[in-house]
Legacy VTK file of the C-alpha trace (Angstrom):
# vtk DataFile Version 3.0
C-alpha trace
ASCII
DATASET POLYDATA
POINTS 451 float
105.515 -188.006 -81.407
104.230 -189.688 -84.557
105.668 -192.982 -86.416
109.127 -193.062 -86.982
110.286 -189.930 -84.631
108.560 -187.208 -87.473
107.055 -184.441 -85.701
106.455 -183.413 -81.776
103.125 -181.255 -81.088
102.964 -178.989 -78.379
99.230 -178.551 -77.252
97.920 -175.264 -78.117
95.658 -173.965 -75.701
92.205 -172.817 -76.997
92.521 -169.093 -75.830
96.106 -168.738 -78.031
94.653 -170.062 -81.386
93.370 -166.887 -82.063
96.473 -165.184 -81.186
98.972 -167.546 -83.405
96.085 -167.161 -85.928
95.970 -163.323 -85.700
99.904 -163.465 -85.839
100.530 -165.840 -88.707
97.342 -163.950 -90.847
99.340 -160.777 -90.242
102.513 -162.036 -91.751
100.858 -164.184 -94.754
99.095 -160.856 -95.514
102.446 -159.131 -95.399
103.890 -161.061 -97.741
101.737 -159.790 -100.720
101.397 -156.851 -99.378
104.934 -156.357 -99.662
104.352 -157.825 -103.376
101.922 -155.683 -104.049
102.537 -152.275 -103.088
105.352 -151.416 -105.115
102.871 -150.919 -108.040
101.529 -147.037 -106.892
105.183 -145.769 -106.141
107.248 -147.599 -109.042
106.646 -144.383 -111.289
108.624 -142.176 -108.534
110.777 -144.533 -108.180
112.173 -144.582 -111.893
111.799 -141.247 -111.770
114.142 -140.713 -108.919
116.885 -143.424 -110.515
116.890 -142.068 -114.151
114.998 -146.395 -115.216
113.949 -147.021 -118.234
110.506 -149.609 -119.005
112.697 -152.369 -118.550
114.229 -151.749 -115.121
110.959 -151.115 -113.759
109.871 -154.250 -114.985
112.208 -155.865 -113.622
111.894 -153.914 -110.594
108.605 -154.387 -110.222
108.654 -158.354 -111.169
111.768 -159.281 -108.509
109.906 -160.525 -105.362
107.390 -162.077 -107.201
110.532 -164.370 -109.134
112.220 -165.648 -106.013
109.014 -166.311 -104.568
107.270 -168.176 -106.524
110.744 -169.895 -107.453
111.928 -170.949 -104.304
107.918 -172.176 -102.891
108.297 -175.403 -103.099
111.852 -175.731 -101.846
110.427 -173.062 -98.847
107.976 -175.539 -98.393
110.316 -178.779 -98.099
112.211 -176.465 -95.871
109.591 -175.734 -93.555
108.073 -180.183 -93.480
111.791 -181.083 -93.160
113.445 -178.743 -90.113
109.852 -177.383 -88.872
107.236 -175.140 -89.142
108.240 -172.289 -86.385
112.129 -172.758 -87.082
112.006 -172.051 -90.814
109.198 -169.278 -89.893
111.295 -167.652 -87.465
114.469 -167.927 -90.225
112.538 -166.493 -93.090
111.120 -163.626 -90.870
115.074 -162.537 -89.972
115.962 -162.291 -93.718
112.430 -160.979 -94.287
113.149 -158.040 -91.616
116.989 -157.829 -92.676
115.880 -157.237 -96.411
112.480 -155.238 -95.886
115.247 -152.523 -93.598
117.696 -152.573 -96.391
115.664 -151.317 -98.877
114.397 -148.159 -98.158
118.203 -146.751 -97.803
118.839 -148.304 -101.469
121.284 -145.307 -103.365
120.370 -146.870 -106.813
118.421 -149.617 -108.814
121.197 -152.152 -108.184
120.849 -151.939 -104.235
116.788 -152.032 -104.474
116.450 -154.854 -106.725
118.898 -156.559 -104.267
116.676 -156.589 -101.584
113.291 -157.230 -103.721
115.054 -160.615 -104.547
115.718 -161.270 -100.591
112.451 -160.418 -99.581
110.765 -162.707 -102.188
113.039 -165.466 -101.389
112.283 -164.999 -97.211
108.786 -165.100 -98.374
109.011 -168.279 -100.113
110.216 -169.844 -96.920
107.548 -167.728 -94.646
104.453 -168.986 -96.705
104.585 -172.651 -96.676
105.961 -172.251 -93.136
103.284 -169.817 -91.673
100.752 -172.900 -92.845
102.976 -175.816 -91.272
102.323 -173.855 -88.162
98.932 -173.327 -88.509
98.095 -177.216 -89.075
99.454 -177.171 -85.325
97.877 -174.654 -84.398
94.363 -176.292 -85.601
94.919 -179.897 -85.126
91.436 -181.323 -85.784
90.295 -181.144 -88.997
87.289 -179.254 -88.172
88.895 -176.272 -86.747
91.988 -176.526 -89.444
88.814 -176.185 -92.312
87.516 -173.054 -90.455
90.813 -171.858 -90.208
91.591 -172.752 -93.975
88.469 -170.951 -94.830
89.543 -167.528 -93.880
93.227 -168.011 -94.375
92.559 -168.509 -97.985
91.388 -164.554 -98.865
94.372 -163.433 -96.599
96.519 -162.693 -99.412
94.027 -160.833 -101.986
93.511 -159.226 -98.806
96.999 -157.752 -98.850
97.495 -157.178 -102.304
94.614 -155.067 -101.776
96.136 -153.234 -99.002
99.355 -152.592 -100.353
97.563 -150.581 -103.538
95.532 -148.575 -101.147
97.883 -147.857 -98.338
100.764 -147.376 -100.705
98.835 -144.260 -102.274
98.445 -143.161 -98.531
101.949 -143.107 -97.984
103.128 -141.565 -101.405
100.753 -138.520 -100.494
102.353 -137.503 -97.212
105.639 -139.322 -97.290
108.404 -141.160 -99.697
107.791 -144.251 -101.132
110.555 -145.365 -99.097
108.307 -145.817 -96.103
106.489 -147.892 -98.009
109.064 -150.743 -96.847
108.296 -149.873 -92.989
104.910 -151.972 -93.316
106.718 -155.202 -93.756
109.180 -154.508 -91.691
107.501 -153.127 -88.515
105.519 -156.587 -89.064
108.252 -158.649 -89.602
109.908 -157.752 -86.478
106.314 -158.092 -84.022
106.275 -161.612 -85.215
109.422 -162.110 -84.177
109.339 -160.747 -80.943
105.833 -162.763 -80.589
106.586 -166.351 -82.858
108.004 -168.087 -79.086
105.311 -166.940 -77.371
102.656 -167.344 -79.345
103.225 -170.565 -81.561
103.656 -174.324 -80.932
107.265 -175.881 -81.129
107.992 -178.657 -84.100
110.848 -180.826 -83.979
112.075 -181.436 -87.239
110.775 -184.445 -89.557
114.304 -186.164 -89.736
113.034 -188.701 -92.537
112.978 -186.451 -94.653
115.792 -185.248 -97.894
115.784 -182.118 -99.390
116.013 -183.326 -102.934
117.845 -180.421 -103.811
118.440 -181.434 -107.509
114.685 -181.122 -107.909
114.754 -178.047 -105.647
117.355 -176.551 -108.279
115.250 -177.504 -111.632
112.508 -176.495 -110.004
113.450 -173.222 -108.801
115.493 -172.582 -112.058
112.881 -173.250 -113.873
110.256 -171.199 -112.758
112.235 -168.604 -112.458
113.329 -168.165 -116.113
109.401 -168.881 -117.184
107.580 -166.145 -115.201
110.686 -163.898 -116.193
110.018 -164.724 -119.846
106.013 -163.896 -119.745
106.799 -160.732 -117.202
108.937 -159.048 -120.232
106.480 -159.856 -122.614
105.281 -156.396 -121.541
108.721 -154.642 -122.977
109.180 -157.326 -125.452
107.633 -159.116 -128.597
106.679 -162.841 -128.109
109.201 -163.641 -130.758
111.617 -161.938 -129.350
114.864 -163.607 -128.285
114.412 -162.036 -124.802
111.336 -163.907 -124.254
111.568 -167.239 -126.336
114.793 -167.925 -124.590
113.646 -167.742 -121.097
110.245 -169.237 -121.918
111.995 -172.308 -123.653
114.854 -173.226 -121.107
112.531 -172.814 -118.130
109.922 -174.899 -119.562
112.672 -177.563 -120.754
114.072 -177.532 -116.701
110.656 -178.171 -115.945
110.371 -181.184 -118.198
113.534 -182.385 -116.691
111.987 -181.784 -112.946
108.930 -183.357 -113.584
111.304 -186.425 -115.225
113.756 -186.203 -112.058
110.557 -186.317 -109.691
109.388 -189.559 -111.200
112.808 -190.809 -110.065
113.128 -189.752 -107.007
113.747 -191.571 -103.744
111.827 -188.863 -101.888
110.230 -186.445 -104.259
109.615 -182.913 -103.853
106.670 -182.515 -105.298
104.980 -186.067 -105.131
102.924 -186.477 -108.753
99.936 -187.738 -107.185
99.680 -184.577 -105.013
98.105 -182.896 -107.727
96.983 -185.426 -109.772
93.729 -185.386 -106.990
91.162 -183.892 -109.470
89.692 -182.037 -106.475
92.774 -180.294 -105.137
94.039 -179.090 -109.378
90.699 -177.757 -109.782
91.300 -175.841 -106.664
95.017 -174.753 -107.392
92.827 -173.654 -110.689
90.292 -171.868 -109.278
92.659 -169.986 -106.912
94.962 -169.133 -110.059
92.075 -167.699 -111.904
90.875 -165.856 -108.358
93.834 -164.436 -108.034
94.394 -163.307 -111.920
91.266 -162.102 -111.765
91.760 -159.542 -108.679
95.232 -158.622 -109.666
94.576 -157.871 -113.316
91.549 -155.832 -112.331
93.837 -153.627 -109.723
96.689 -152.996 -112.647
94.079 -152.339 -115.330
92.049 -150.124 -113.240
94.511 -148.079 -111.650
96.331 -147.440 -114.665
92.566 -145.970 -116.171
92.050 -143.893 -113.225
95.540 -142.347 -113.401
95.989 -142.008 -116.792
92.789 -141.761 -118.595
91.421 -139.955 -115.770
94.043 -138.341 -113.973
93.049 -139.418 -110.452
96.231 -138.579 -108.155
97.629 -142.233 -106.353
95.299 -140.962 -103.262
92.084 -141.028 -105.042
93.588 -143.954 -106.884
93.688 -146.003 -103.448
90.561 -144.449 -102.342
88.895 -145.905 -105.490
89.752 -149.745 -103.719
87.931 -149.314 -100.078
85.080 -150.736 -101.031
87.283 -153.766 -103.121
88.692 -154.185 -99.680
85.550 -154.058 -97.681
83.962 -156.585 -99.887
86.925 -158.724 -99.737
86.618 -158.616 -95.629
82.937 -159.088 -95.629
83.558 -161.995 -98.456
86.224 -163.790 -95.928
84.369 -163.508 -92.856
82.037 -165.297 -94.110
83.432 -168.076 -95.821
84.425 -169.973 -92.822
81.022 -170.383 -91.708
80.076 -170.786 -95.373
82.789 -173.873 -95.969
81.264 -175.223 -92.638
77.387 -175.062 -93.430
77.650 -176.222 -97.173
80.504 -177.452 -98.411
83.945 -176.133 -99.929
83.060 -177.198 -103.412
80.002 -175.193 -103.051
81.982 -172.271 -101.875
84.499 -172.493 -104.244
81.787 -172.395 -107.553
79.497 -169.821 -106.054
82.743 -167.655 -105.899
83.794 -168.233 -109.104
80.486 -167.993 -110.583
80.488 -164.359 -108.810
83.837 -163.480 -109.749
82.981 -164.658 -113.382
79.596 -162.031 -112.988
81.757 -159.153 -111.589
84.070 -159.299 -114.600
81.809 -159.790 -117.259
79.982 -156.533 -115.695
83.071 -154.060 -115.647
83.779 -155.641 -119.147
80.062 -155.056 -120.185
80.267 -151.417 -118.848
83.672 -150.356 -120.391
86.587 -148.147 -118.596
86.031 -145.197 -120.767
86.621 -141.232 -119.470
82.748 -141.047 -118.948
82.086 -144.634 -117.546
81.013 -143.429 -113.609
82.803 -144.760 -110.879
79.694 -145.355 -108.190
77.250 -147.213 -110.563
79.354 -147.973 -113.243
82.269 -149.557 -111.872
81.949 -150.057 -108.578
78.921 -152.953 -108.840
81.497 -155.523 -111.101
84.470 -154.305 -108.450
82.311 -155.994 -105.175
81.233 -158.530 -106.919
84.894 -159.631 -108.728
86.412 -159.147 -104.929
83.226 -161.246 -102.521
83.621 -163.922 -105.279
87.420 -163.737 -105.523
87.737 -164.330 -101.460
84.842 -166.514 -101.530
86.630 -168.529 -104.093
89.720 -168.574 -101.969
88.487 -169.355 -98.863
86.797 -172.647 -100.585
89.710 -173.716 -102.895
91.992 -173.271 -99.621
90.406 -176.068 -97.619
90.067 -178.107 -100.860
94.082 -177.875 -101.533
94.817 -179.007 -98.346
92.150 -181.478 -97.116
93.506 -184.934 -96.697
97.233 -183.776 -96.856
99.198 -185.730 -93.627
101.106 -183.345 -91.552
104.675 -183.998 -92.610
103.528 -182.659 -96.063
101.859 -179.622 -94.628
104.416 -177.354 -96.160
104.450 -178.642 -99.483
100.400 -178.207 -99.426
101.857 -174.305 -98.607
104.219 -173.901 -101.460
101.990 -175.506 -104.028
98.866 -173.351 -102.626
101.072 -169.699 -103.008
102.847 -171.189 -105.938
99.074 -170.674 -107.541
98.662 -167.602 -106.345
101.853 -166.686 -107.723
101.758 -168.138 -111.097
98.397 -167.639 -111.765
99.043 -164.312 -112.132
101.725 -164.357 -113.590
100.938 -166.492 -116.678
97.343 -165.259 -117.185
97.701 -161.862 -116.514
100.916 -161.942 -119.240
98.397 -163.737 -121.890
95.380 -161.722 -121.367
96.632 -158.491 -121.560
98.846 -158.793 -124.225
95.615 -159.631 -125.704
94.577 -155.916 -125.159
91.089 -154.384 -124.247
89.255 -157.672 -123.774
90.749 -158.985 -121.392
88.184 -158.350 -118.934
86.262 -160.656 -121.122
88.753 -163.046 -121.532
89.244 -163.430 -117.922
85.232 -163.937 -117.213
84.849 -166.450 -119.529
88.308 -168.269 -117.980
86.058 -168.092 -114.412
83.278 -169.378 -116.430
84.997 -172.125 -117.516
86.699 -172.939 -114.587
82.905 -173.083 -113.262
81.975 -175.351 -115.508
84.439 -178.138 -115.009
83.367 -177.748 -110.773
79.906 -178.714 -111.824
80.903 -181.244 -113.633
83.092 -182.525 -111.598
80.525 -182.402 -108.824
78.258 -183.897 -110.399
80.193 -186.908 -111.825
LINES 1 452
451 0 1 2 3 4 5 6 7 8 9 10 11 12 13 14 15 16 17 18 19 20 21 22 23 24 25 26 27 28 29 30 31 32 33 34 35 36 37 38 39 40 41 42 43 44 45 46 47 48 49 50 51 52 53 54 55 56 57 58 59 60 61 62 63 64 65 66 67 68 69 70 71 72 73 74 75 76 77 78 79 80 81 82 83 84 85 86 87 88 89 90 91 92 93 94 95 96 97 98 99 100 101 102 103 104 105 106 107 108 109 110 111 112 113 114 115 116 117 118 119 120 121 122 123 124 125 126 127 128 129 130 131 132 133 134 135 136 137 138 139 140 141 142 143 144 145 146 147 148 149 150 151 152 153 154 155 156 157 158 159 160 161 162 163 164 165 166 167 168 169 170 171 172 173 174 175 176 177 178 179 180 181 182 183 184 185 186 187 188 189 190 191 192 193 194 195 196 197 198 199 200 201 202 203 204 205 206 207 208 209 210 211 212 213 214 215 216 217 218 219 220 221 222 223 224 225 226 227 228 229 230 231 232 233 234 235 236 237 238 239 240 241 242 243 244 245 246 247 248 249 250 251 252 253 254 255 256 257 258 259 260 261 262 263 264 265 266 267 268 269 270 271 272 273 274 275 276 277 278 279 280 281 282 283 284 285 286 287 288 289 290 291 292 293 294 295 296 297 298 299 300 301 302 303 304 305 306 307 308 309 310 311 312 313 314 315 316 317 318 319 320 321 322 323 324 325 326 327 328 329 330 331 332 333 334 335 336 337 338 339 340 341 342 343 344 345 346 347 348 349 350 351 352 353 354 355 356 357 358 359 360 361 362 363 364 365 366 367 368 369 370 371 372 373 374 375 376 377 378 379 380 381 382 383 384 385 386 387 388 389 390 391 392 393 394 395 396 397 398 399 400 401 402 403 404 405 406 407 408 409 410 411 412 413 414 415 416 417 418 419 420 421 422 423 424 425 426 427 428 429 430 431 432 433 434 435 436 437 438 439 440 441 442 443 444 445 446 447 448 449 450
């Protein structure tokens, strides 16, 4: 029991911490997984419910809103009542919503559950990572663990585009929702066997004024950039959103100042190390997710590949992105996470100036032309991860190990959401666009480094 009756630790015994790390892994993957691999089958699906652009927009954008909105709430959740209890909470409505959806008669139904699942997700993520600081309580083995946990979810989103177009070619895209689900309810059956008991941190408020801006706020911000791909910039339909989210995240930032017990502390991320790694995970995972929508969309349209040979067309993303992961742990371990962190993004940055160098024309070939920039944008993007993982979290106490969570996906979330939004609206070079952001982001690492 630490100071002031916060948390109790229940010993994890050596032989288990693979297990709980197997287990939790599984389920962080899930989660964008589940975010991802709507993308293949959201064609069939408008098709099948009569949608227009704009519903499948929305469709498509729903999990990604609640999650990244409710992140840092999630997170509070998971430091204030414990890391296994709000796991094992956001897993039931993560089951209960991921079941739902594949009997959905209509758009109304499917976007219902979308919303759910996004907003059990926001309270699995920040929670899988409370557990895992358990799970790995010296900091040596919690680094290691960081290491690898940090190309987890590229991992996924990687998965859901290729097993997605698996699925549509034998089966509905309904059965798409089994993944997550079949998942969802191992962990359960496994979470009280397999992972450590926390009491809840009972100094702790939930600040949910902040948790409201917050969550508002977001919210109506990433839904402002998602329509700007229906919508004009000066359109009503995005200025208005974009405006009143960013003024309710003025006012959180104000209320946080204020607050007794903040939920997002301001020095948190005013540690120059840790916002150059929420950066460099942002750009990492704009970078990967970008390339998957731009490139999928060339293969199927410009080249007509069916959603098989579209999936097909990622194995060796996904082998590059295991490979990559592997072997950042021992990577972070031998030189450094800073070091990590810029030779990924300095190979990300190469990979994507490379497919922007060679073009995604009708002719461009797939084995030498594209496929060199695809391995390296993927062993850079999870080398990048694994890095920036263990530099978000290093030095964060315990009892805010579930903030470190929500802030850490919040990147991932908004990263792509934000970026993607601005550099494709900026058209065909935003390939370019997006290796020079890497390049950038390199630059101020070294210099940081070497200040």
């Amino acid at each position: 029991m630490t100071a002031g009756g916060a948390t109790h630790i229940v010993d994890v015994q050596p032989r288990h911490a693979f297990a709980a790390f197997a287990l939790l892994g599984s389920v962080q993957a899930t989660l964008i997984f589940t975010l991802a691999a709507i993308a293949v089958p959201l064609p069939l699906i408008g098709q099948e419910f009569g949608l227009r652009r704009p519903d499948l927009i929305l469709l498509s954008a729903s999990y990604g809103l609640t999650f990244a909105g409710l992140l840092l709430f999630g997170g509070r959740l998971a430091d204030r009542y414990g890391g296994r209890r709000a796991l094992t909470a956001g897993l039931l409505l993560f089951a209960a919503a991921s079941a739902a959806a594949p009997f959905a008669a209509g758009i109304g139904t499917l976007l219902a559950a979308r919303l759910a699942q996004g907003a059990a997700a926001a309270l699995v993520a920040p929670a899988a990572m409370a557990v895992l600081r358990i799970v790995f309580p010296s900091p040596a083995a919690y680094g290691r663990a960081m290491a690898t946990w940090g190309g987890l979810s590229v991992l996924g989103a990687t998965a859901g585009n290729l097993l997605s177009g698996v699925i549509l070619a034998w089966l509905s895209w309904r059965w798409t929702f089994a993944v997550p689900l079949v998942v969802a309810v191992i962990a359960l059956a496994l979470v009280s066997r397999l992972l450590p008991h926390t009491a809840p941190h009972r100094g702790r408020t939930l600040d949910l004024p902040g948790a409201l801006l917050a969550t508002v706020g977001i919210t109506l911000a990433s839904y402002g950039l998602v329509v700007t791909d229906v919508r004009p910039w000066s359109s009503a339909g995005v200025l208005v959103p974009l405006l009143d989210g960013t003024v309710l995240l003025g006012a959180f930032l104000y209320a946080e100042r204020r607050a007794h017990d903040p939920l997002l502390p301001g020095h948190f991320l005013l540690d120059q190390r840790r916002a150059l790694a929420l950066t460099a995970i942002a750009l990492s995972a704009c970078g990967t997710a970008m390339t998957s929508v731009v490139l999928s969309l060339h293969l199927q349209q410009t080249r007509d590949w069916s959603p098989l040979q579209t999936s097909a067309a990622f194995v060796p993303f996904a082998i590059a992105l295991i490979a990559s992961g592997r072997a950042a742990g021992p990577l972070v371990i031998r030189y450094g996470a800073g070091a990590v962190t810029t030779a990924g993004l300095g190979t990300g940055a190469a990979g994507l100036a490379l497919l922007a160098a060679t073009g995604l024309h009708a002719h461009t070939p797939y084995a030498y032309g594209l496929l060199p920039g695809l391995v390296l944008l993927s062993a850079g993007a999870a080398a990048s991860f694994g890095g920036a993982a263990v530099l978000v979290t290093e030095g964060v106490p315990p009892q805010q190990t579930g903030l470190a969570g929500g802030v850490l996906n919040s990147a991932m979330e908004l990263g792509p959401t934000v970026l993607l939004a601005l550099l494709l609206s900026l058209g065909s070079d935003a390939l370019s666009l997006a290796a020079t952001a890497f390049a950038l982001s390199l630059t101020a690492v070294l210099n940081h480094r070497t200040n």
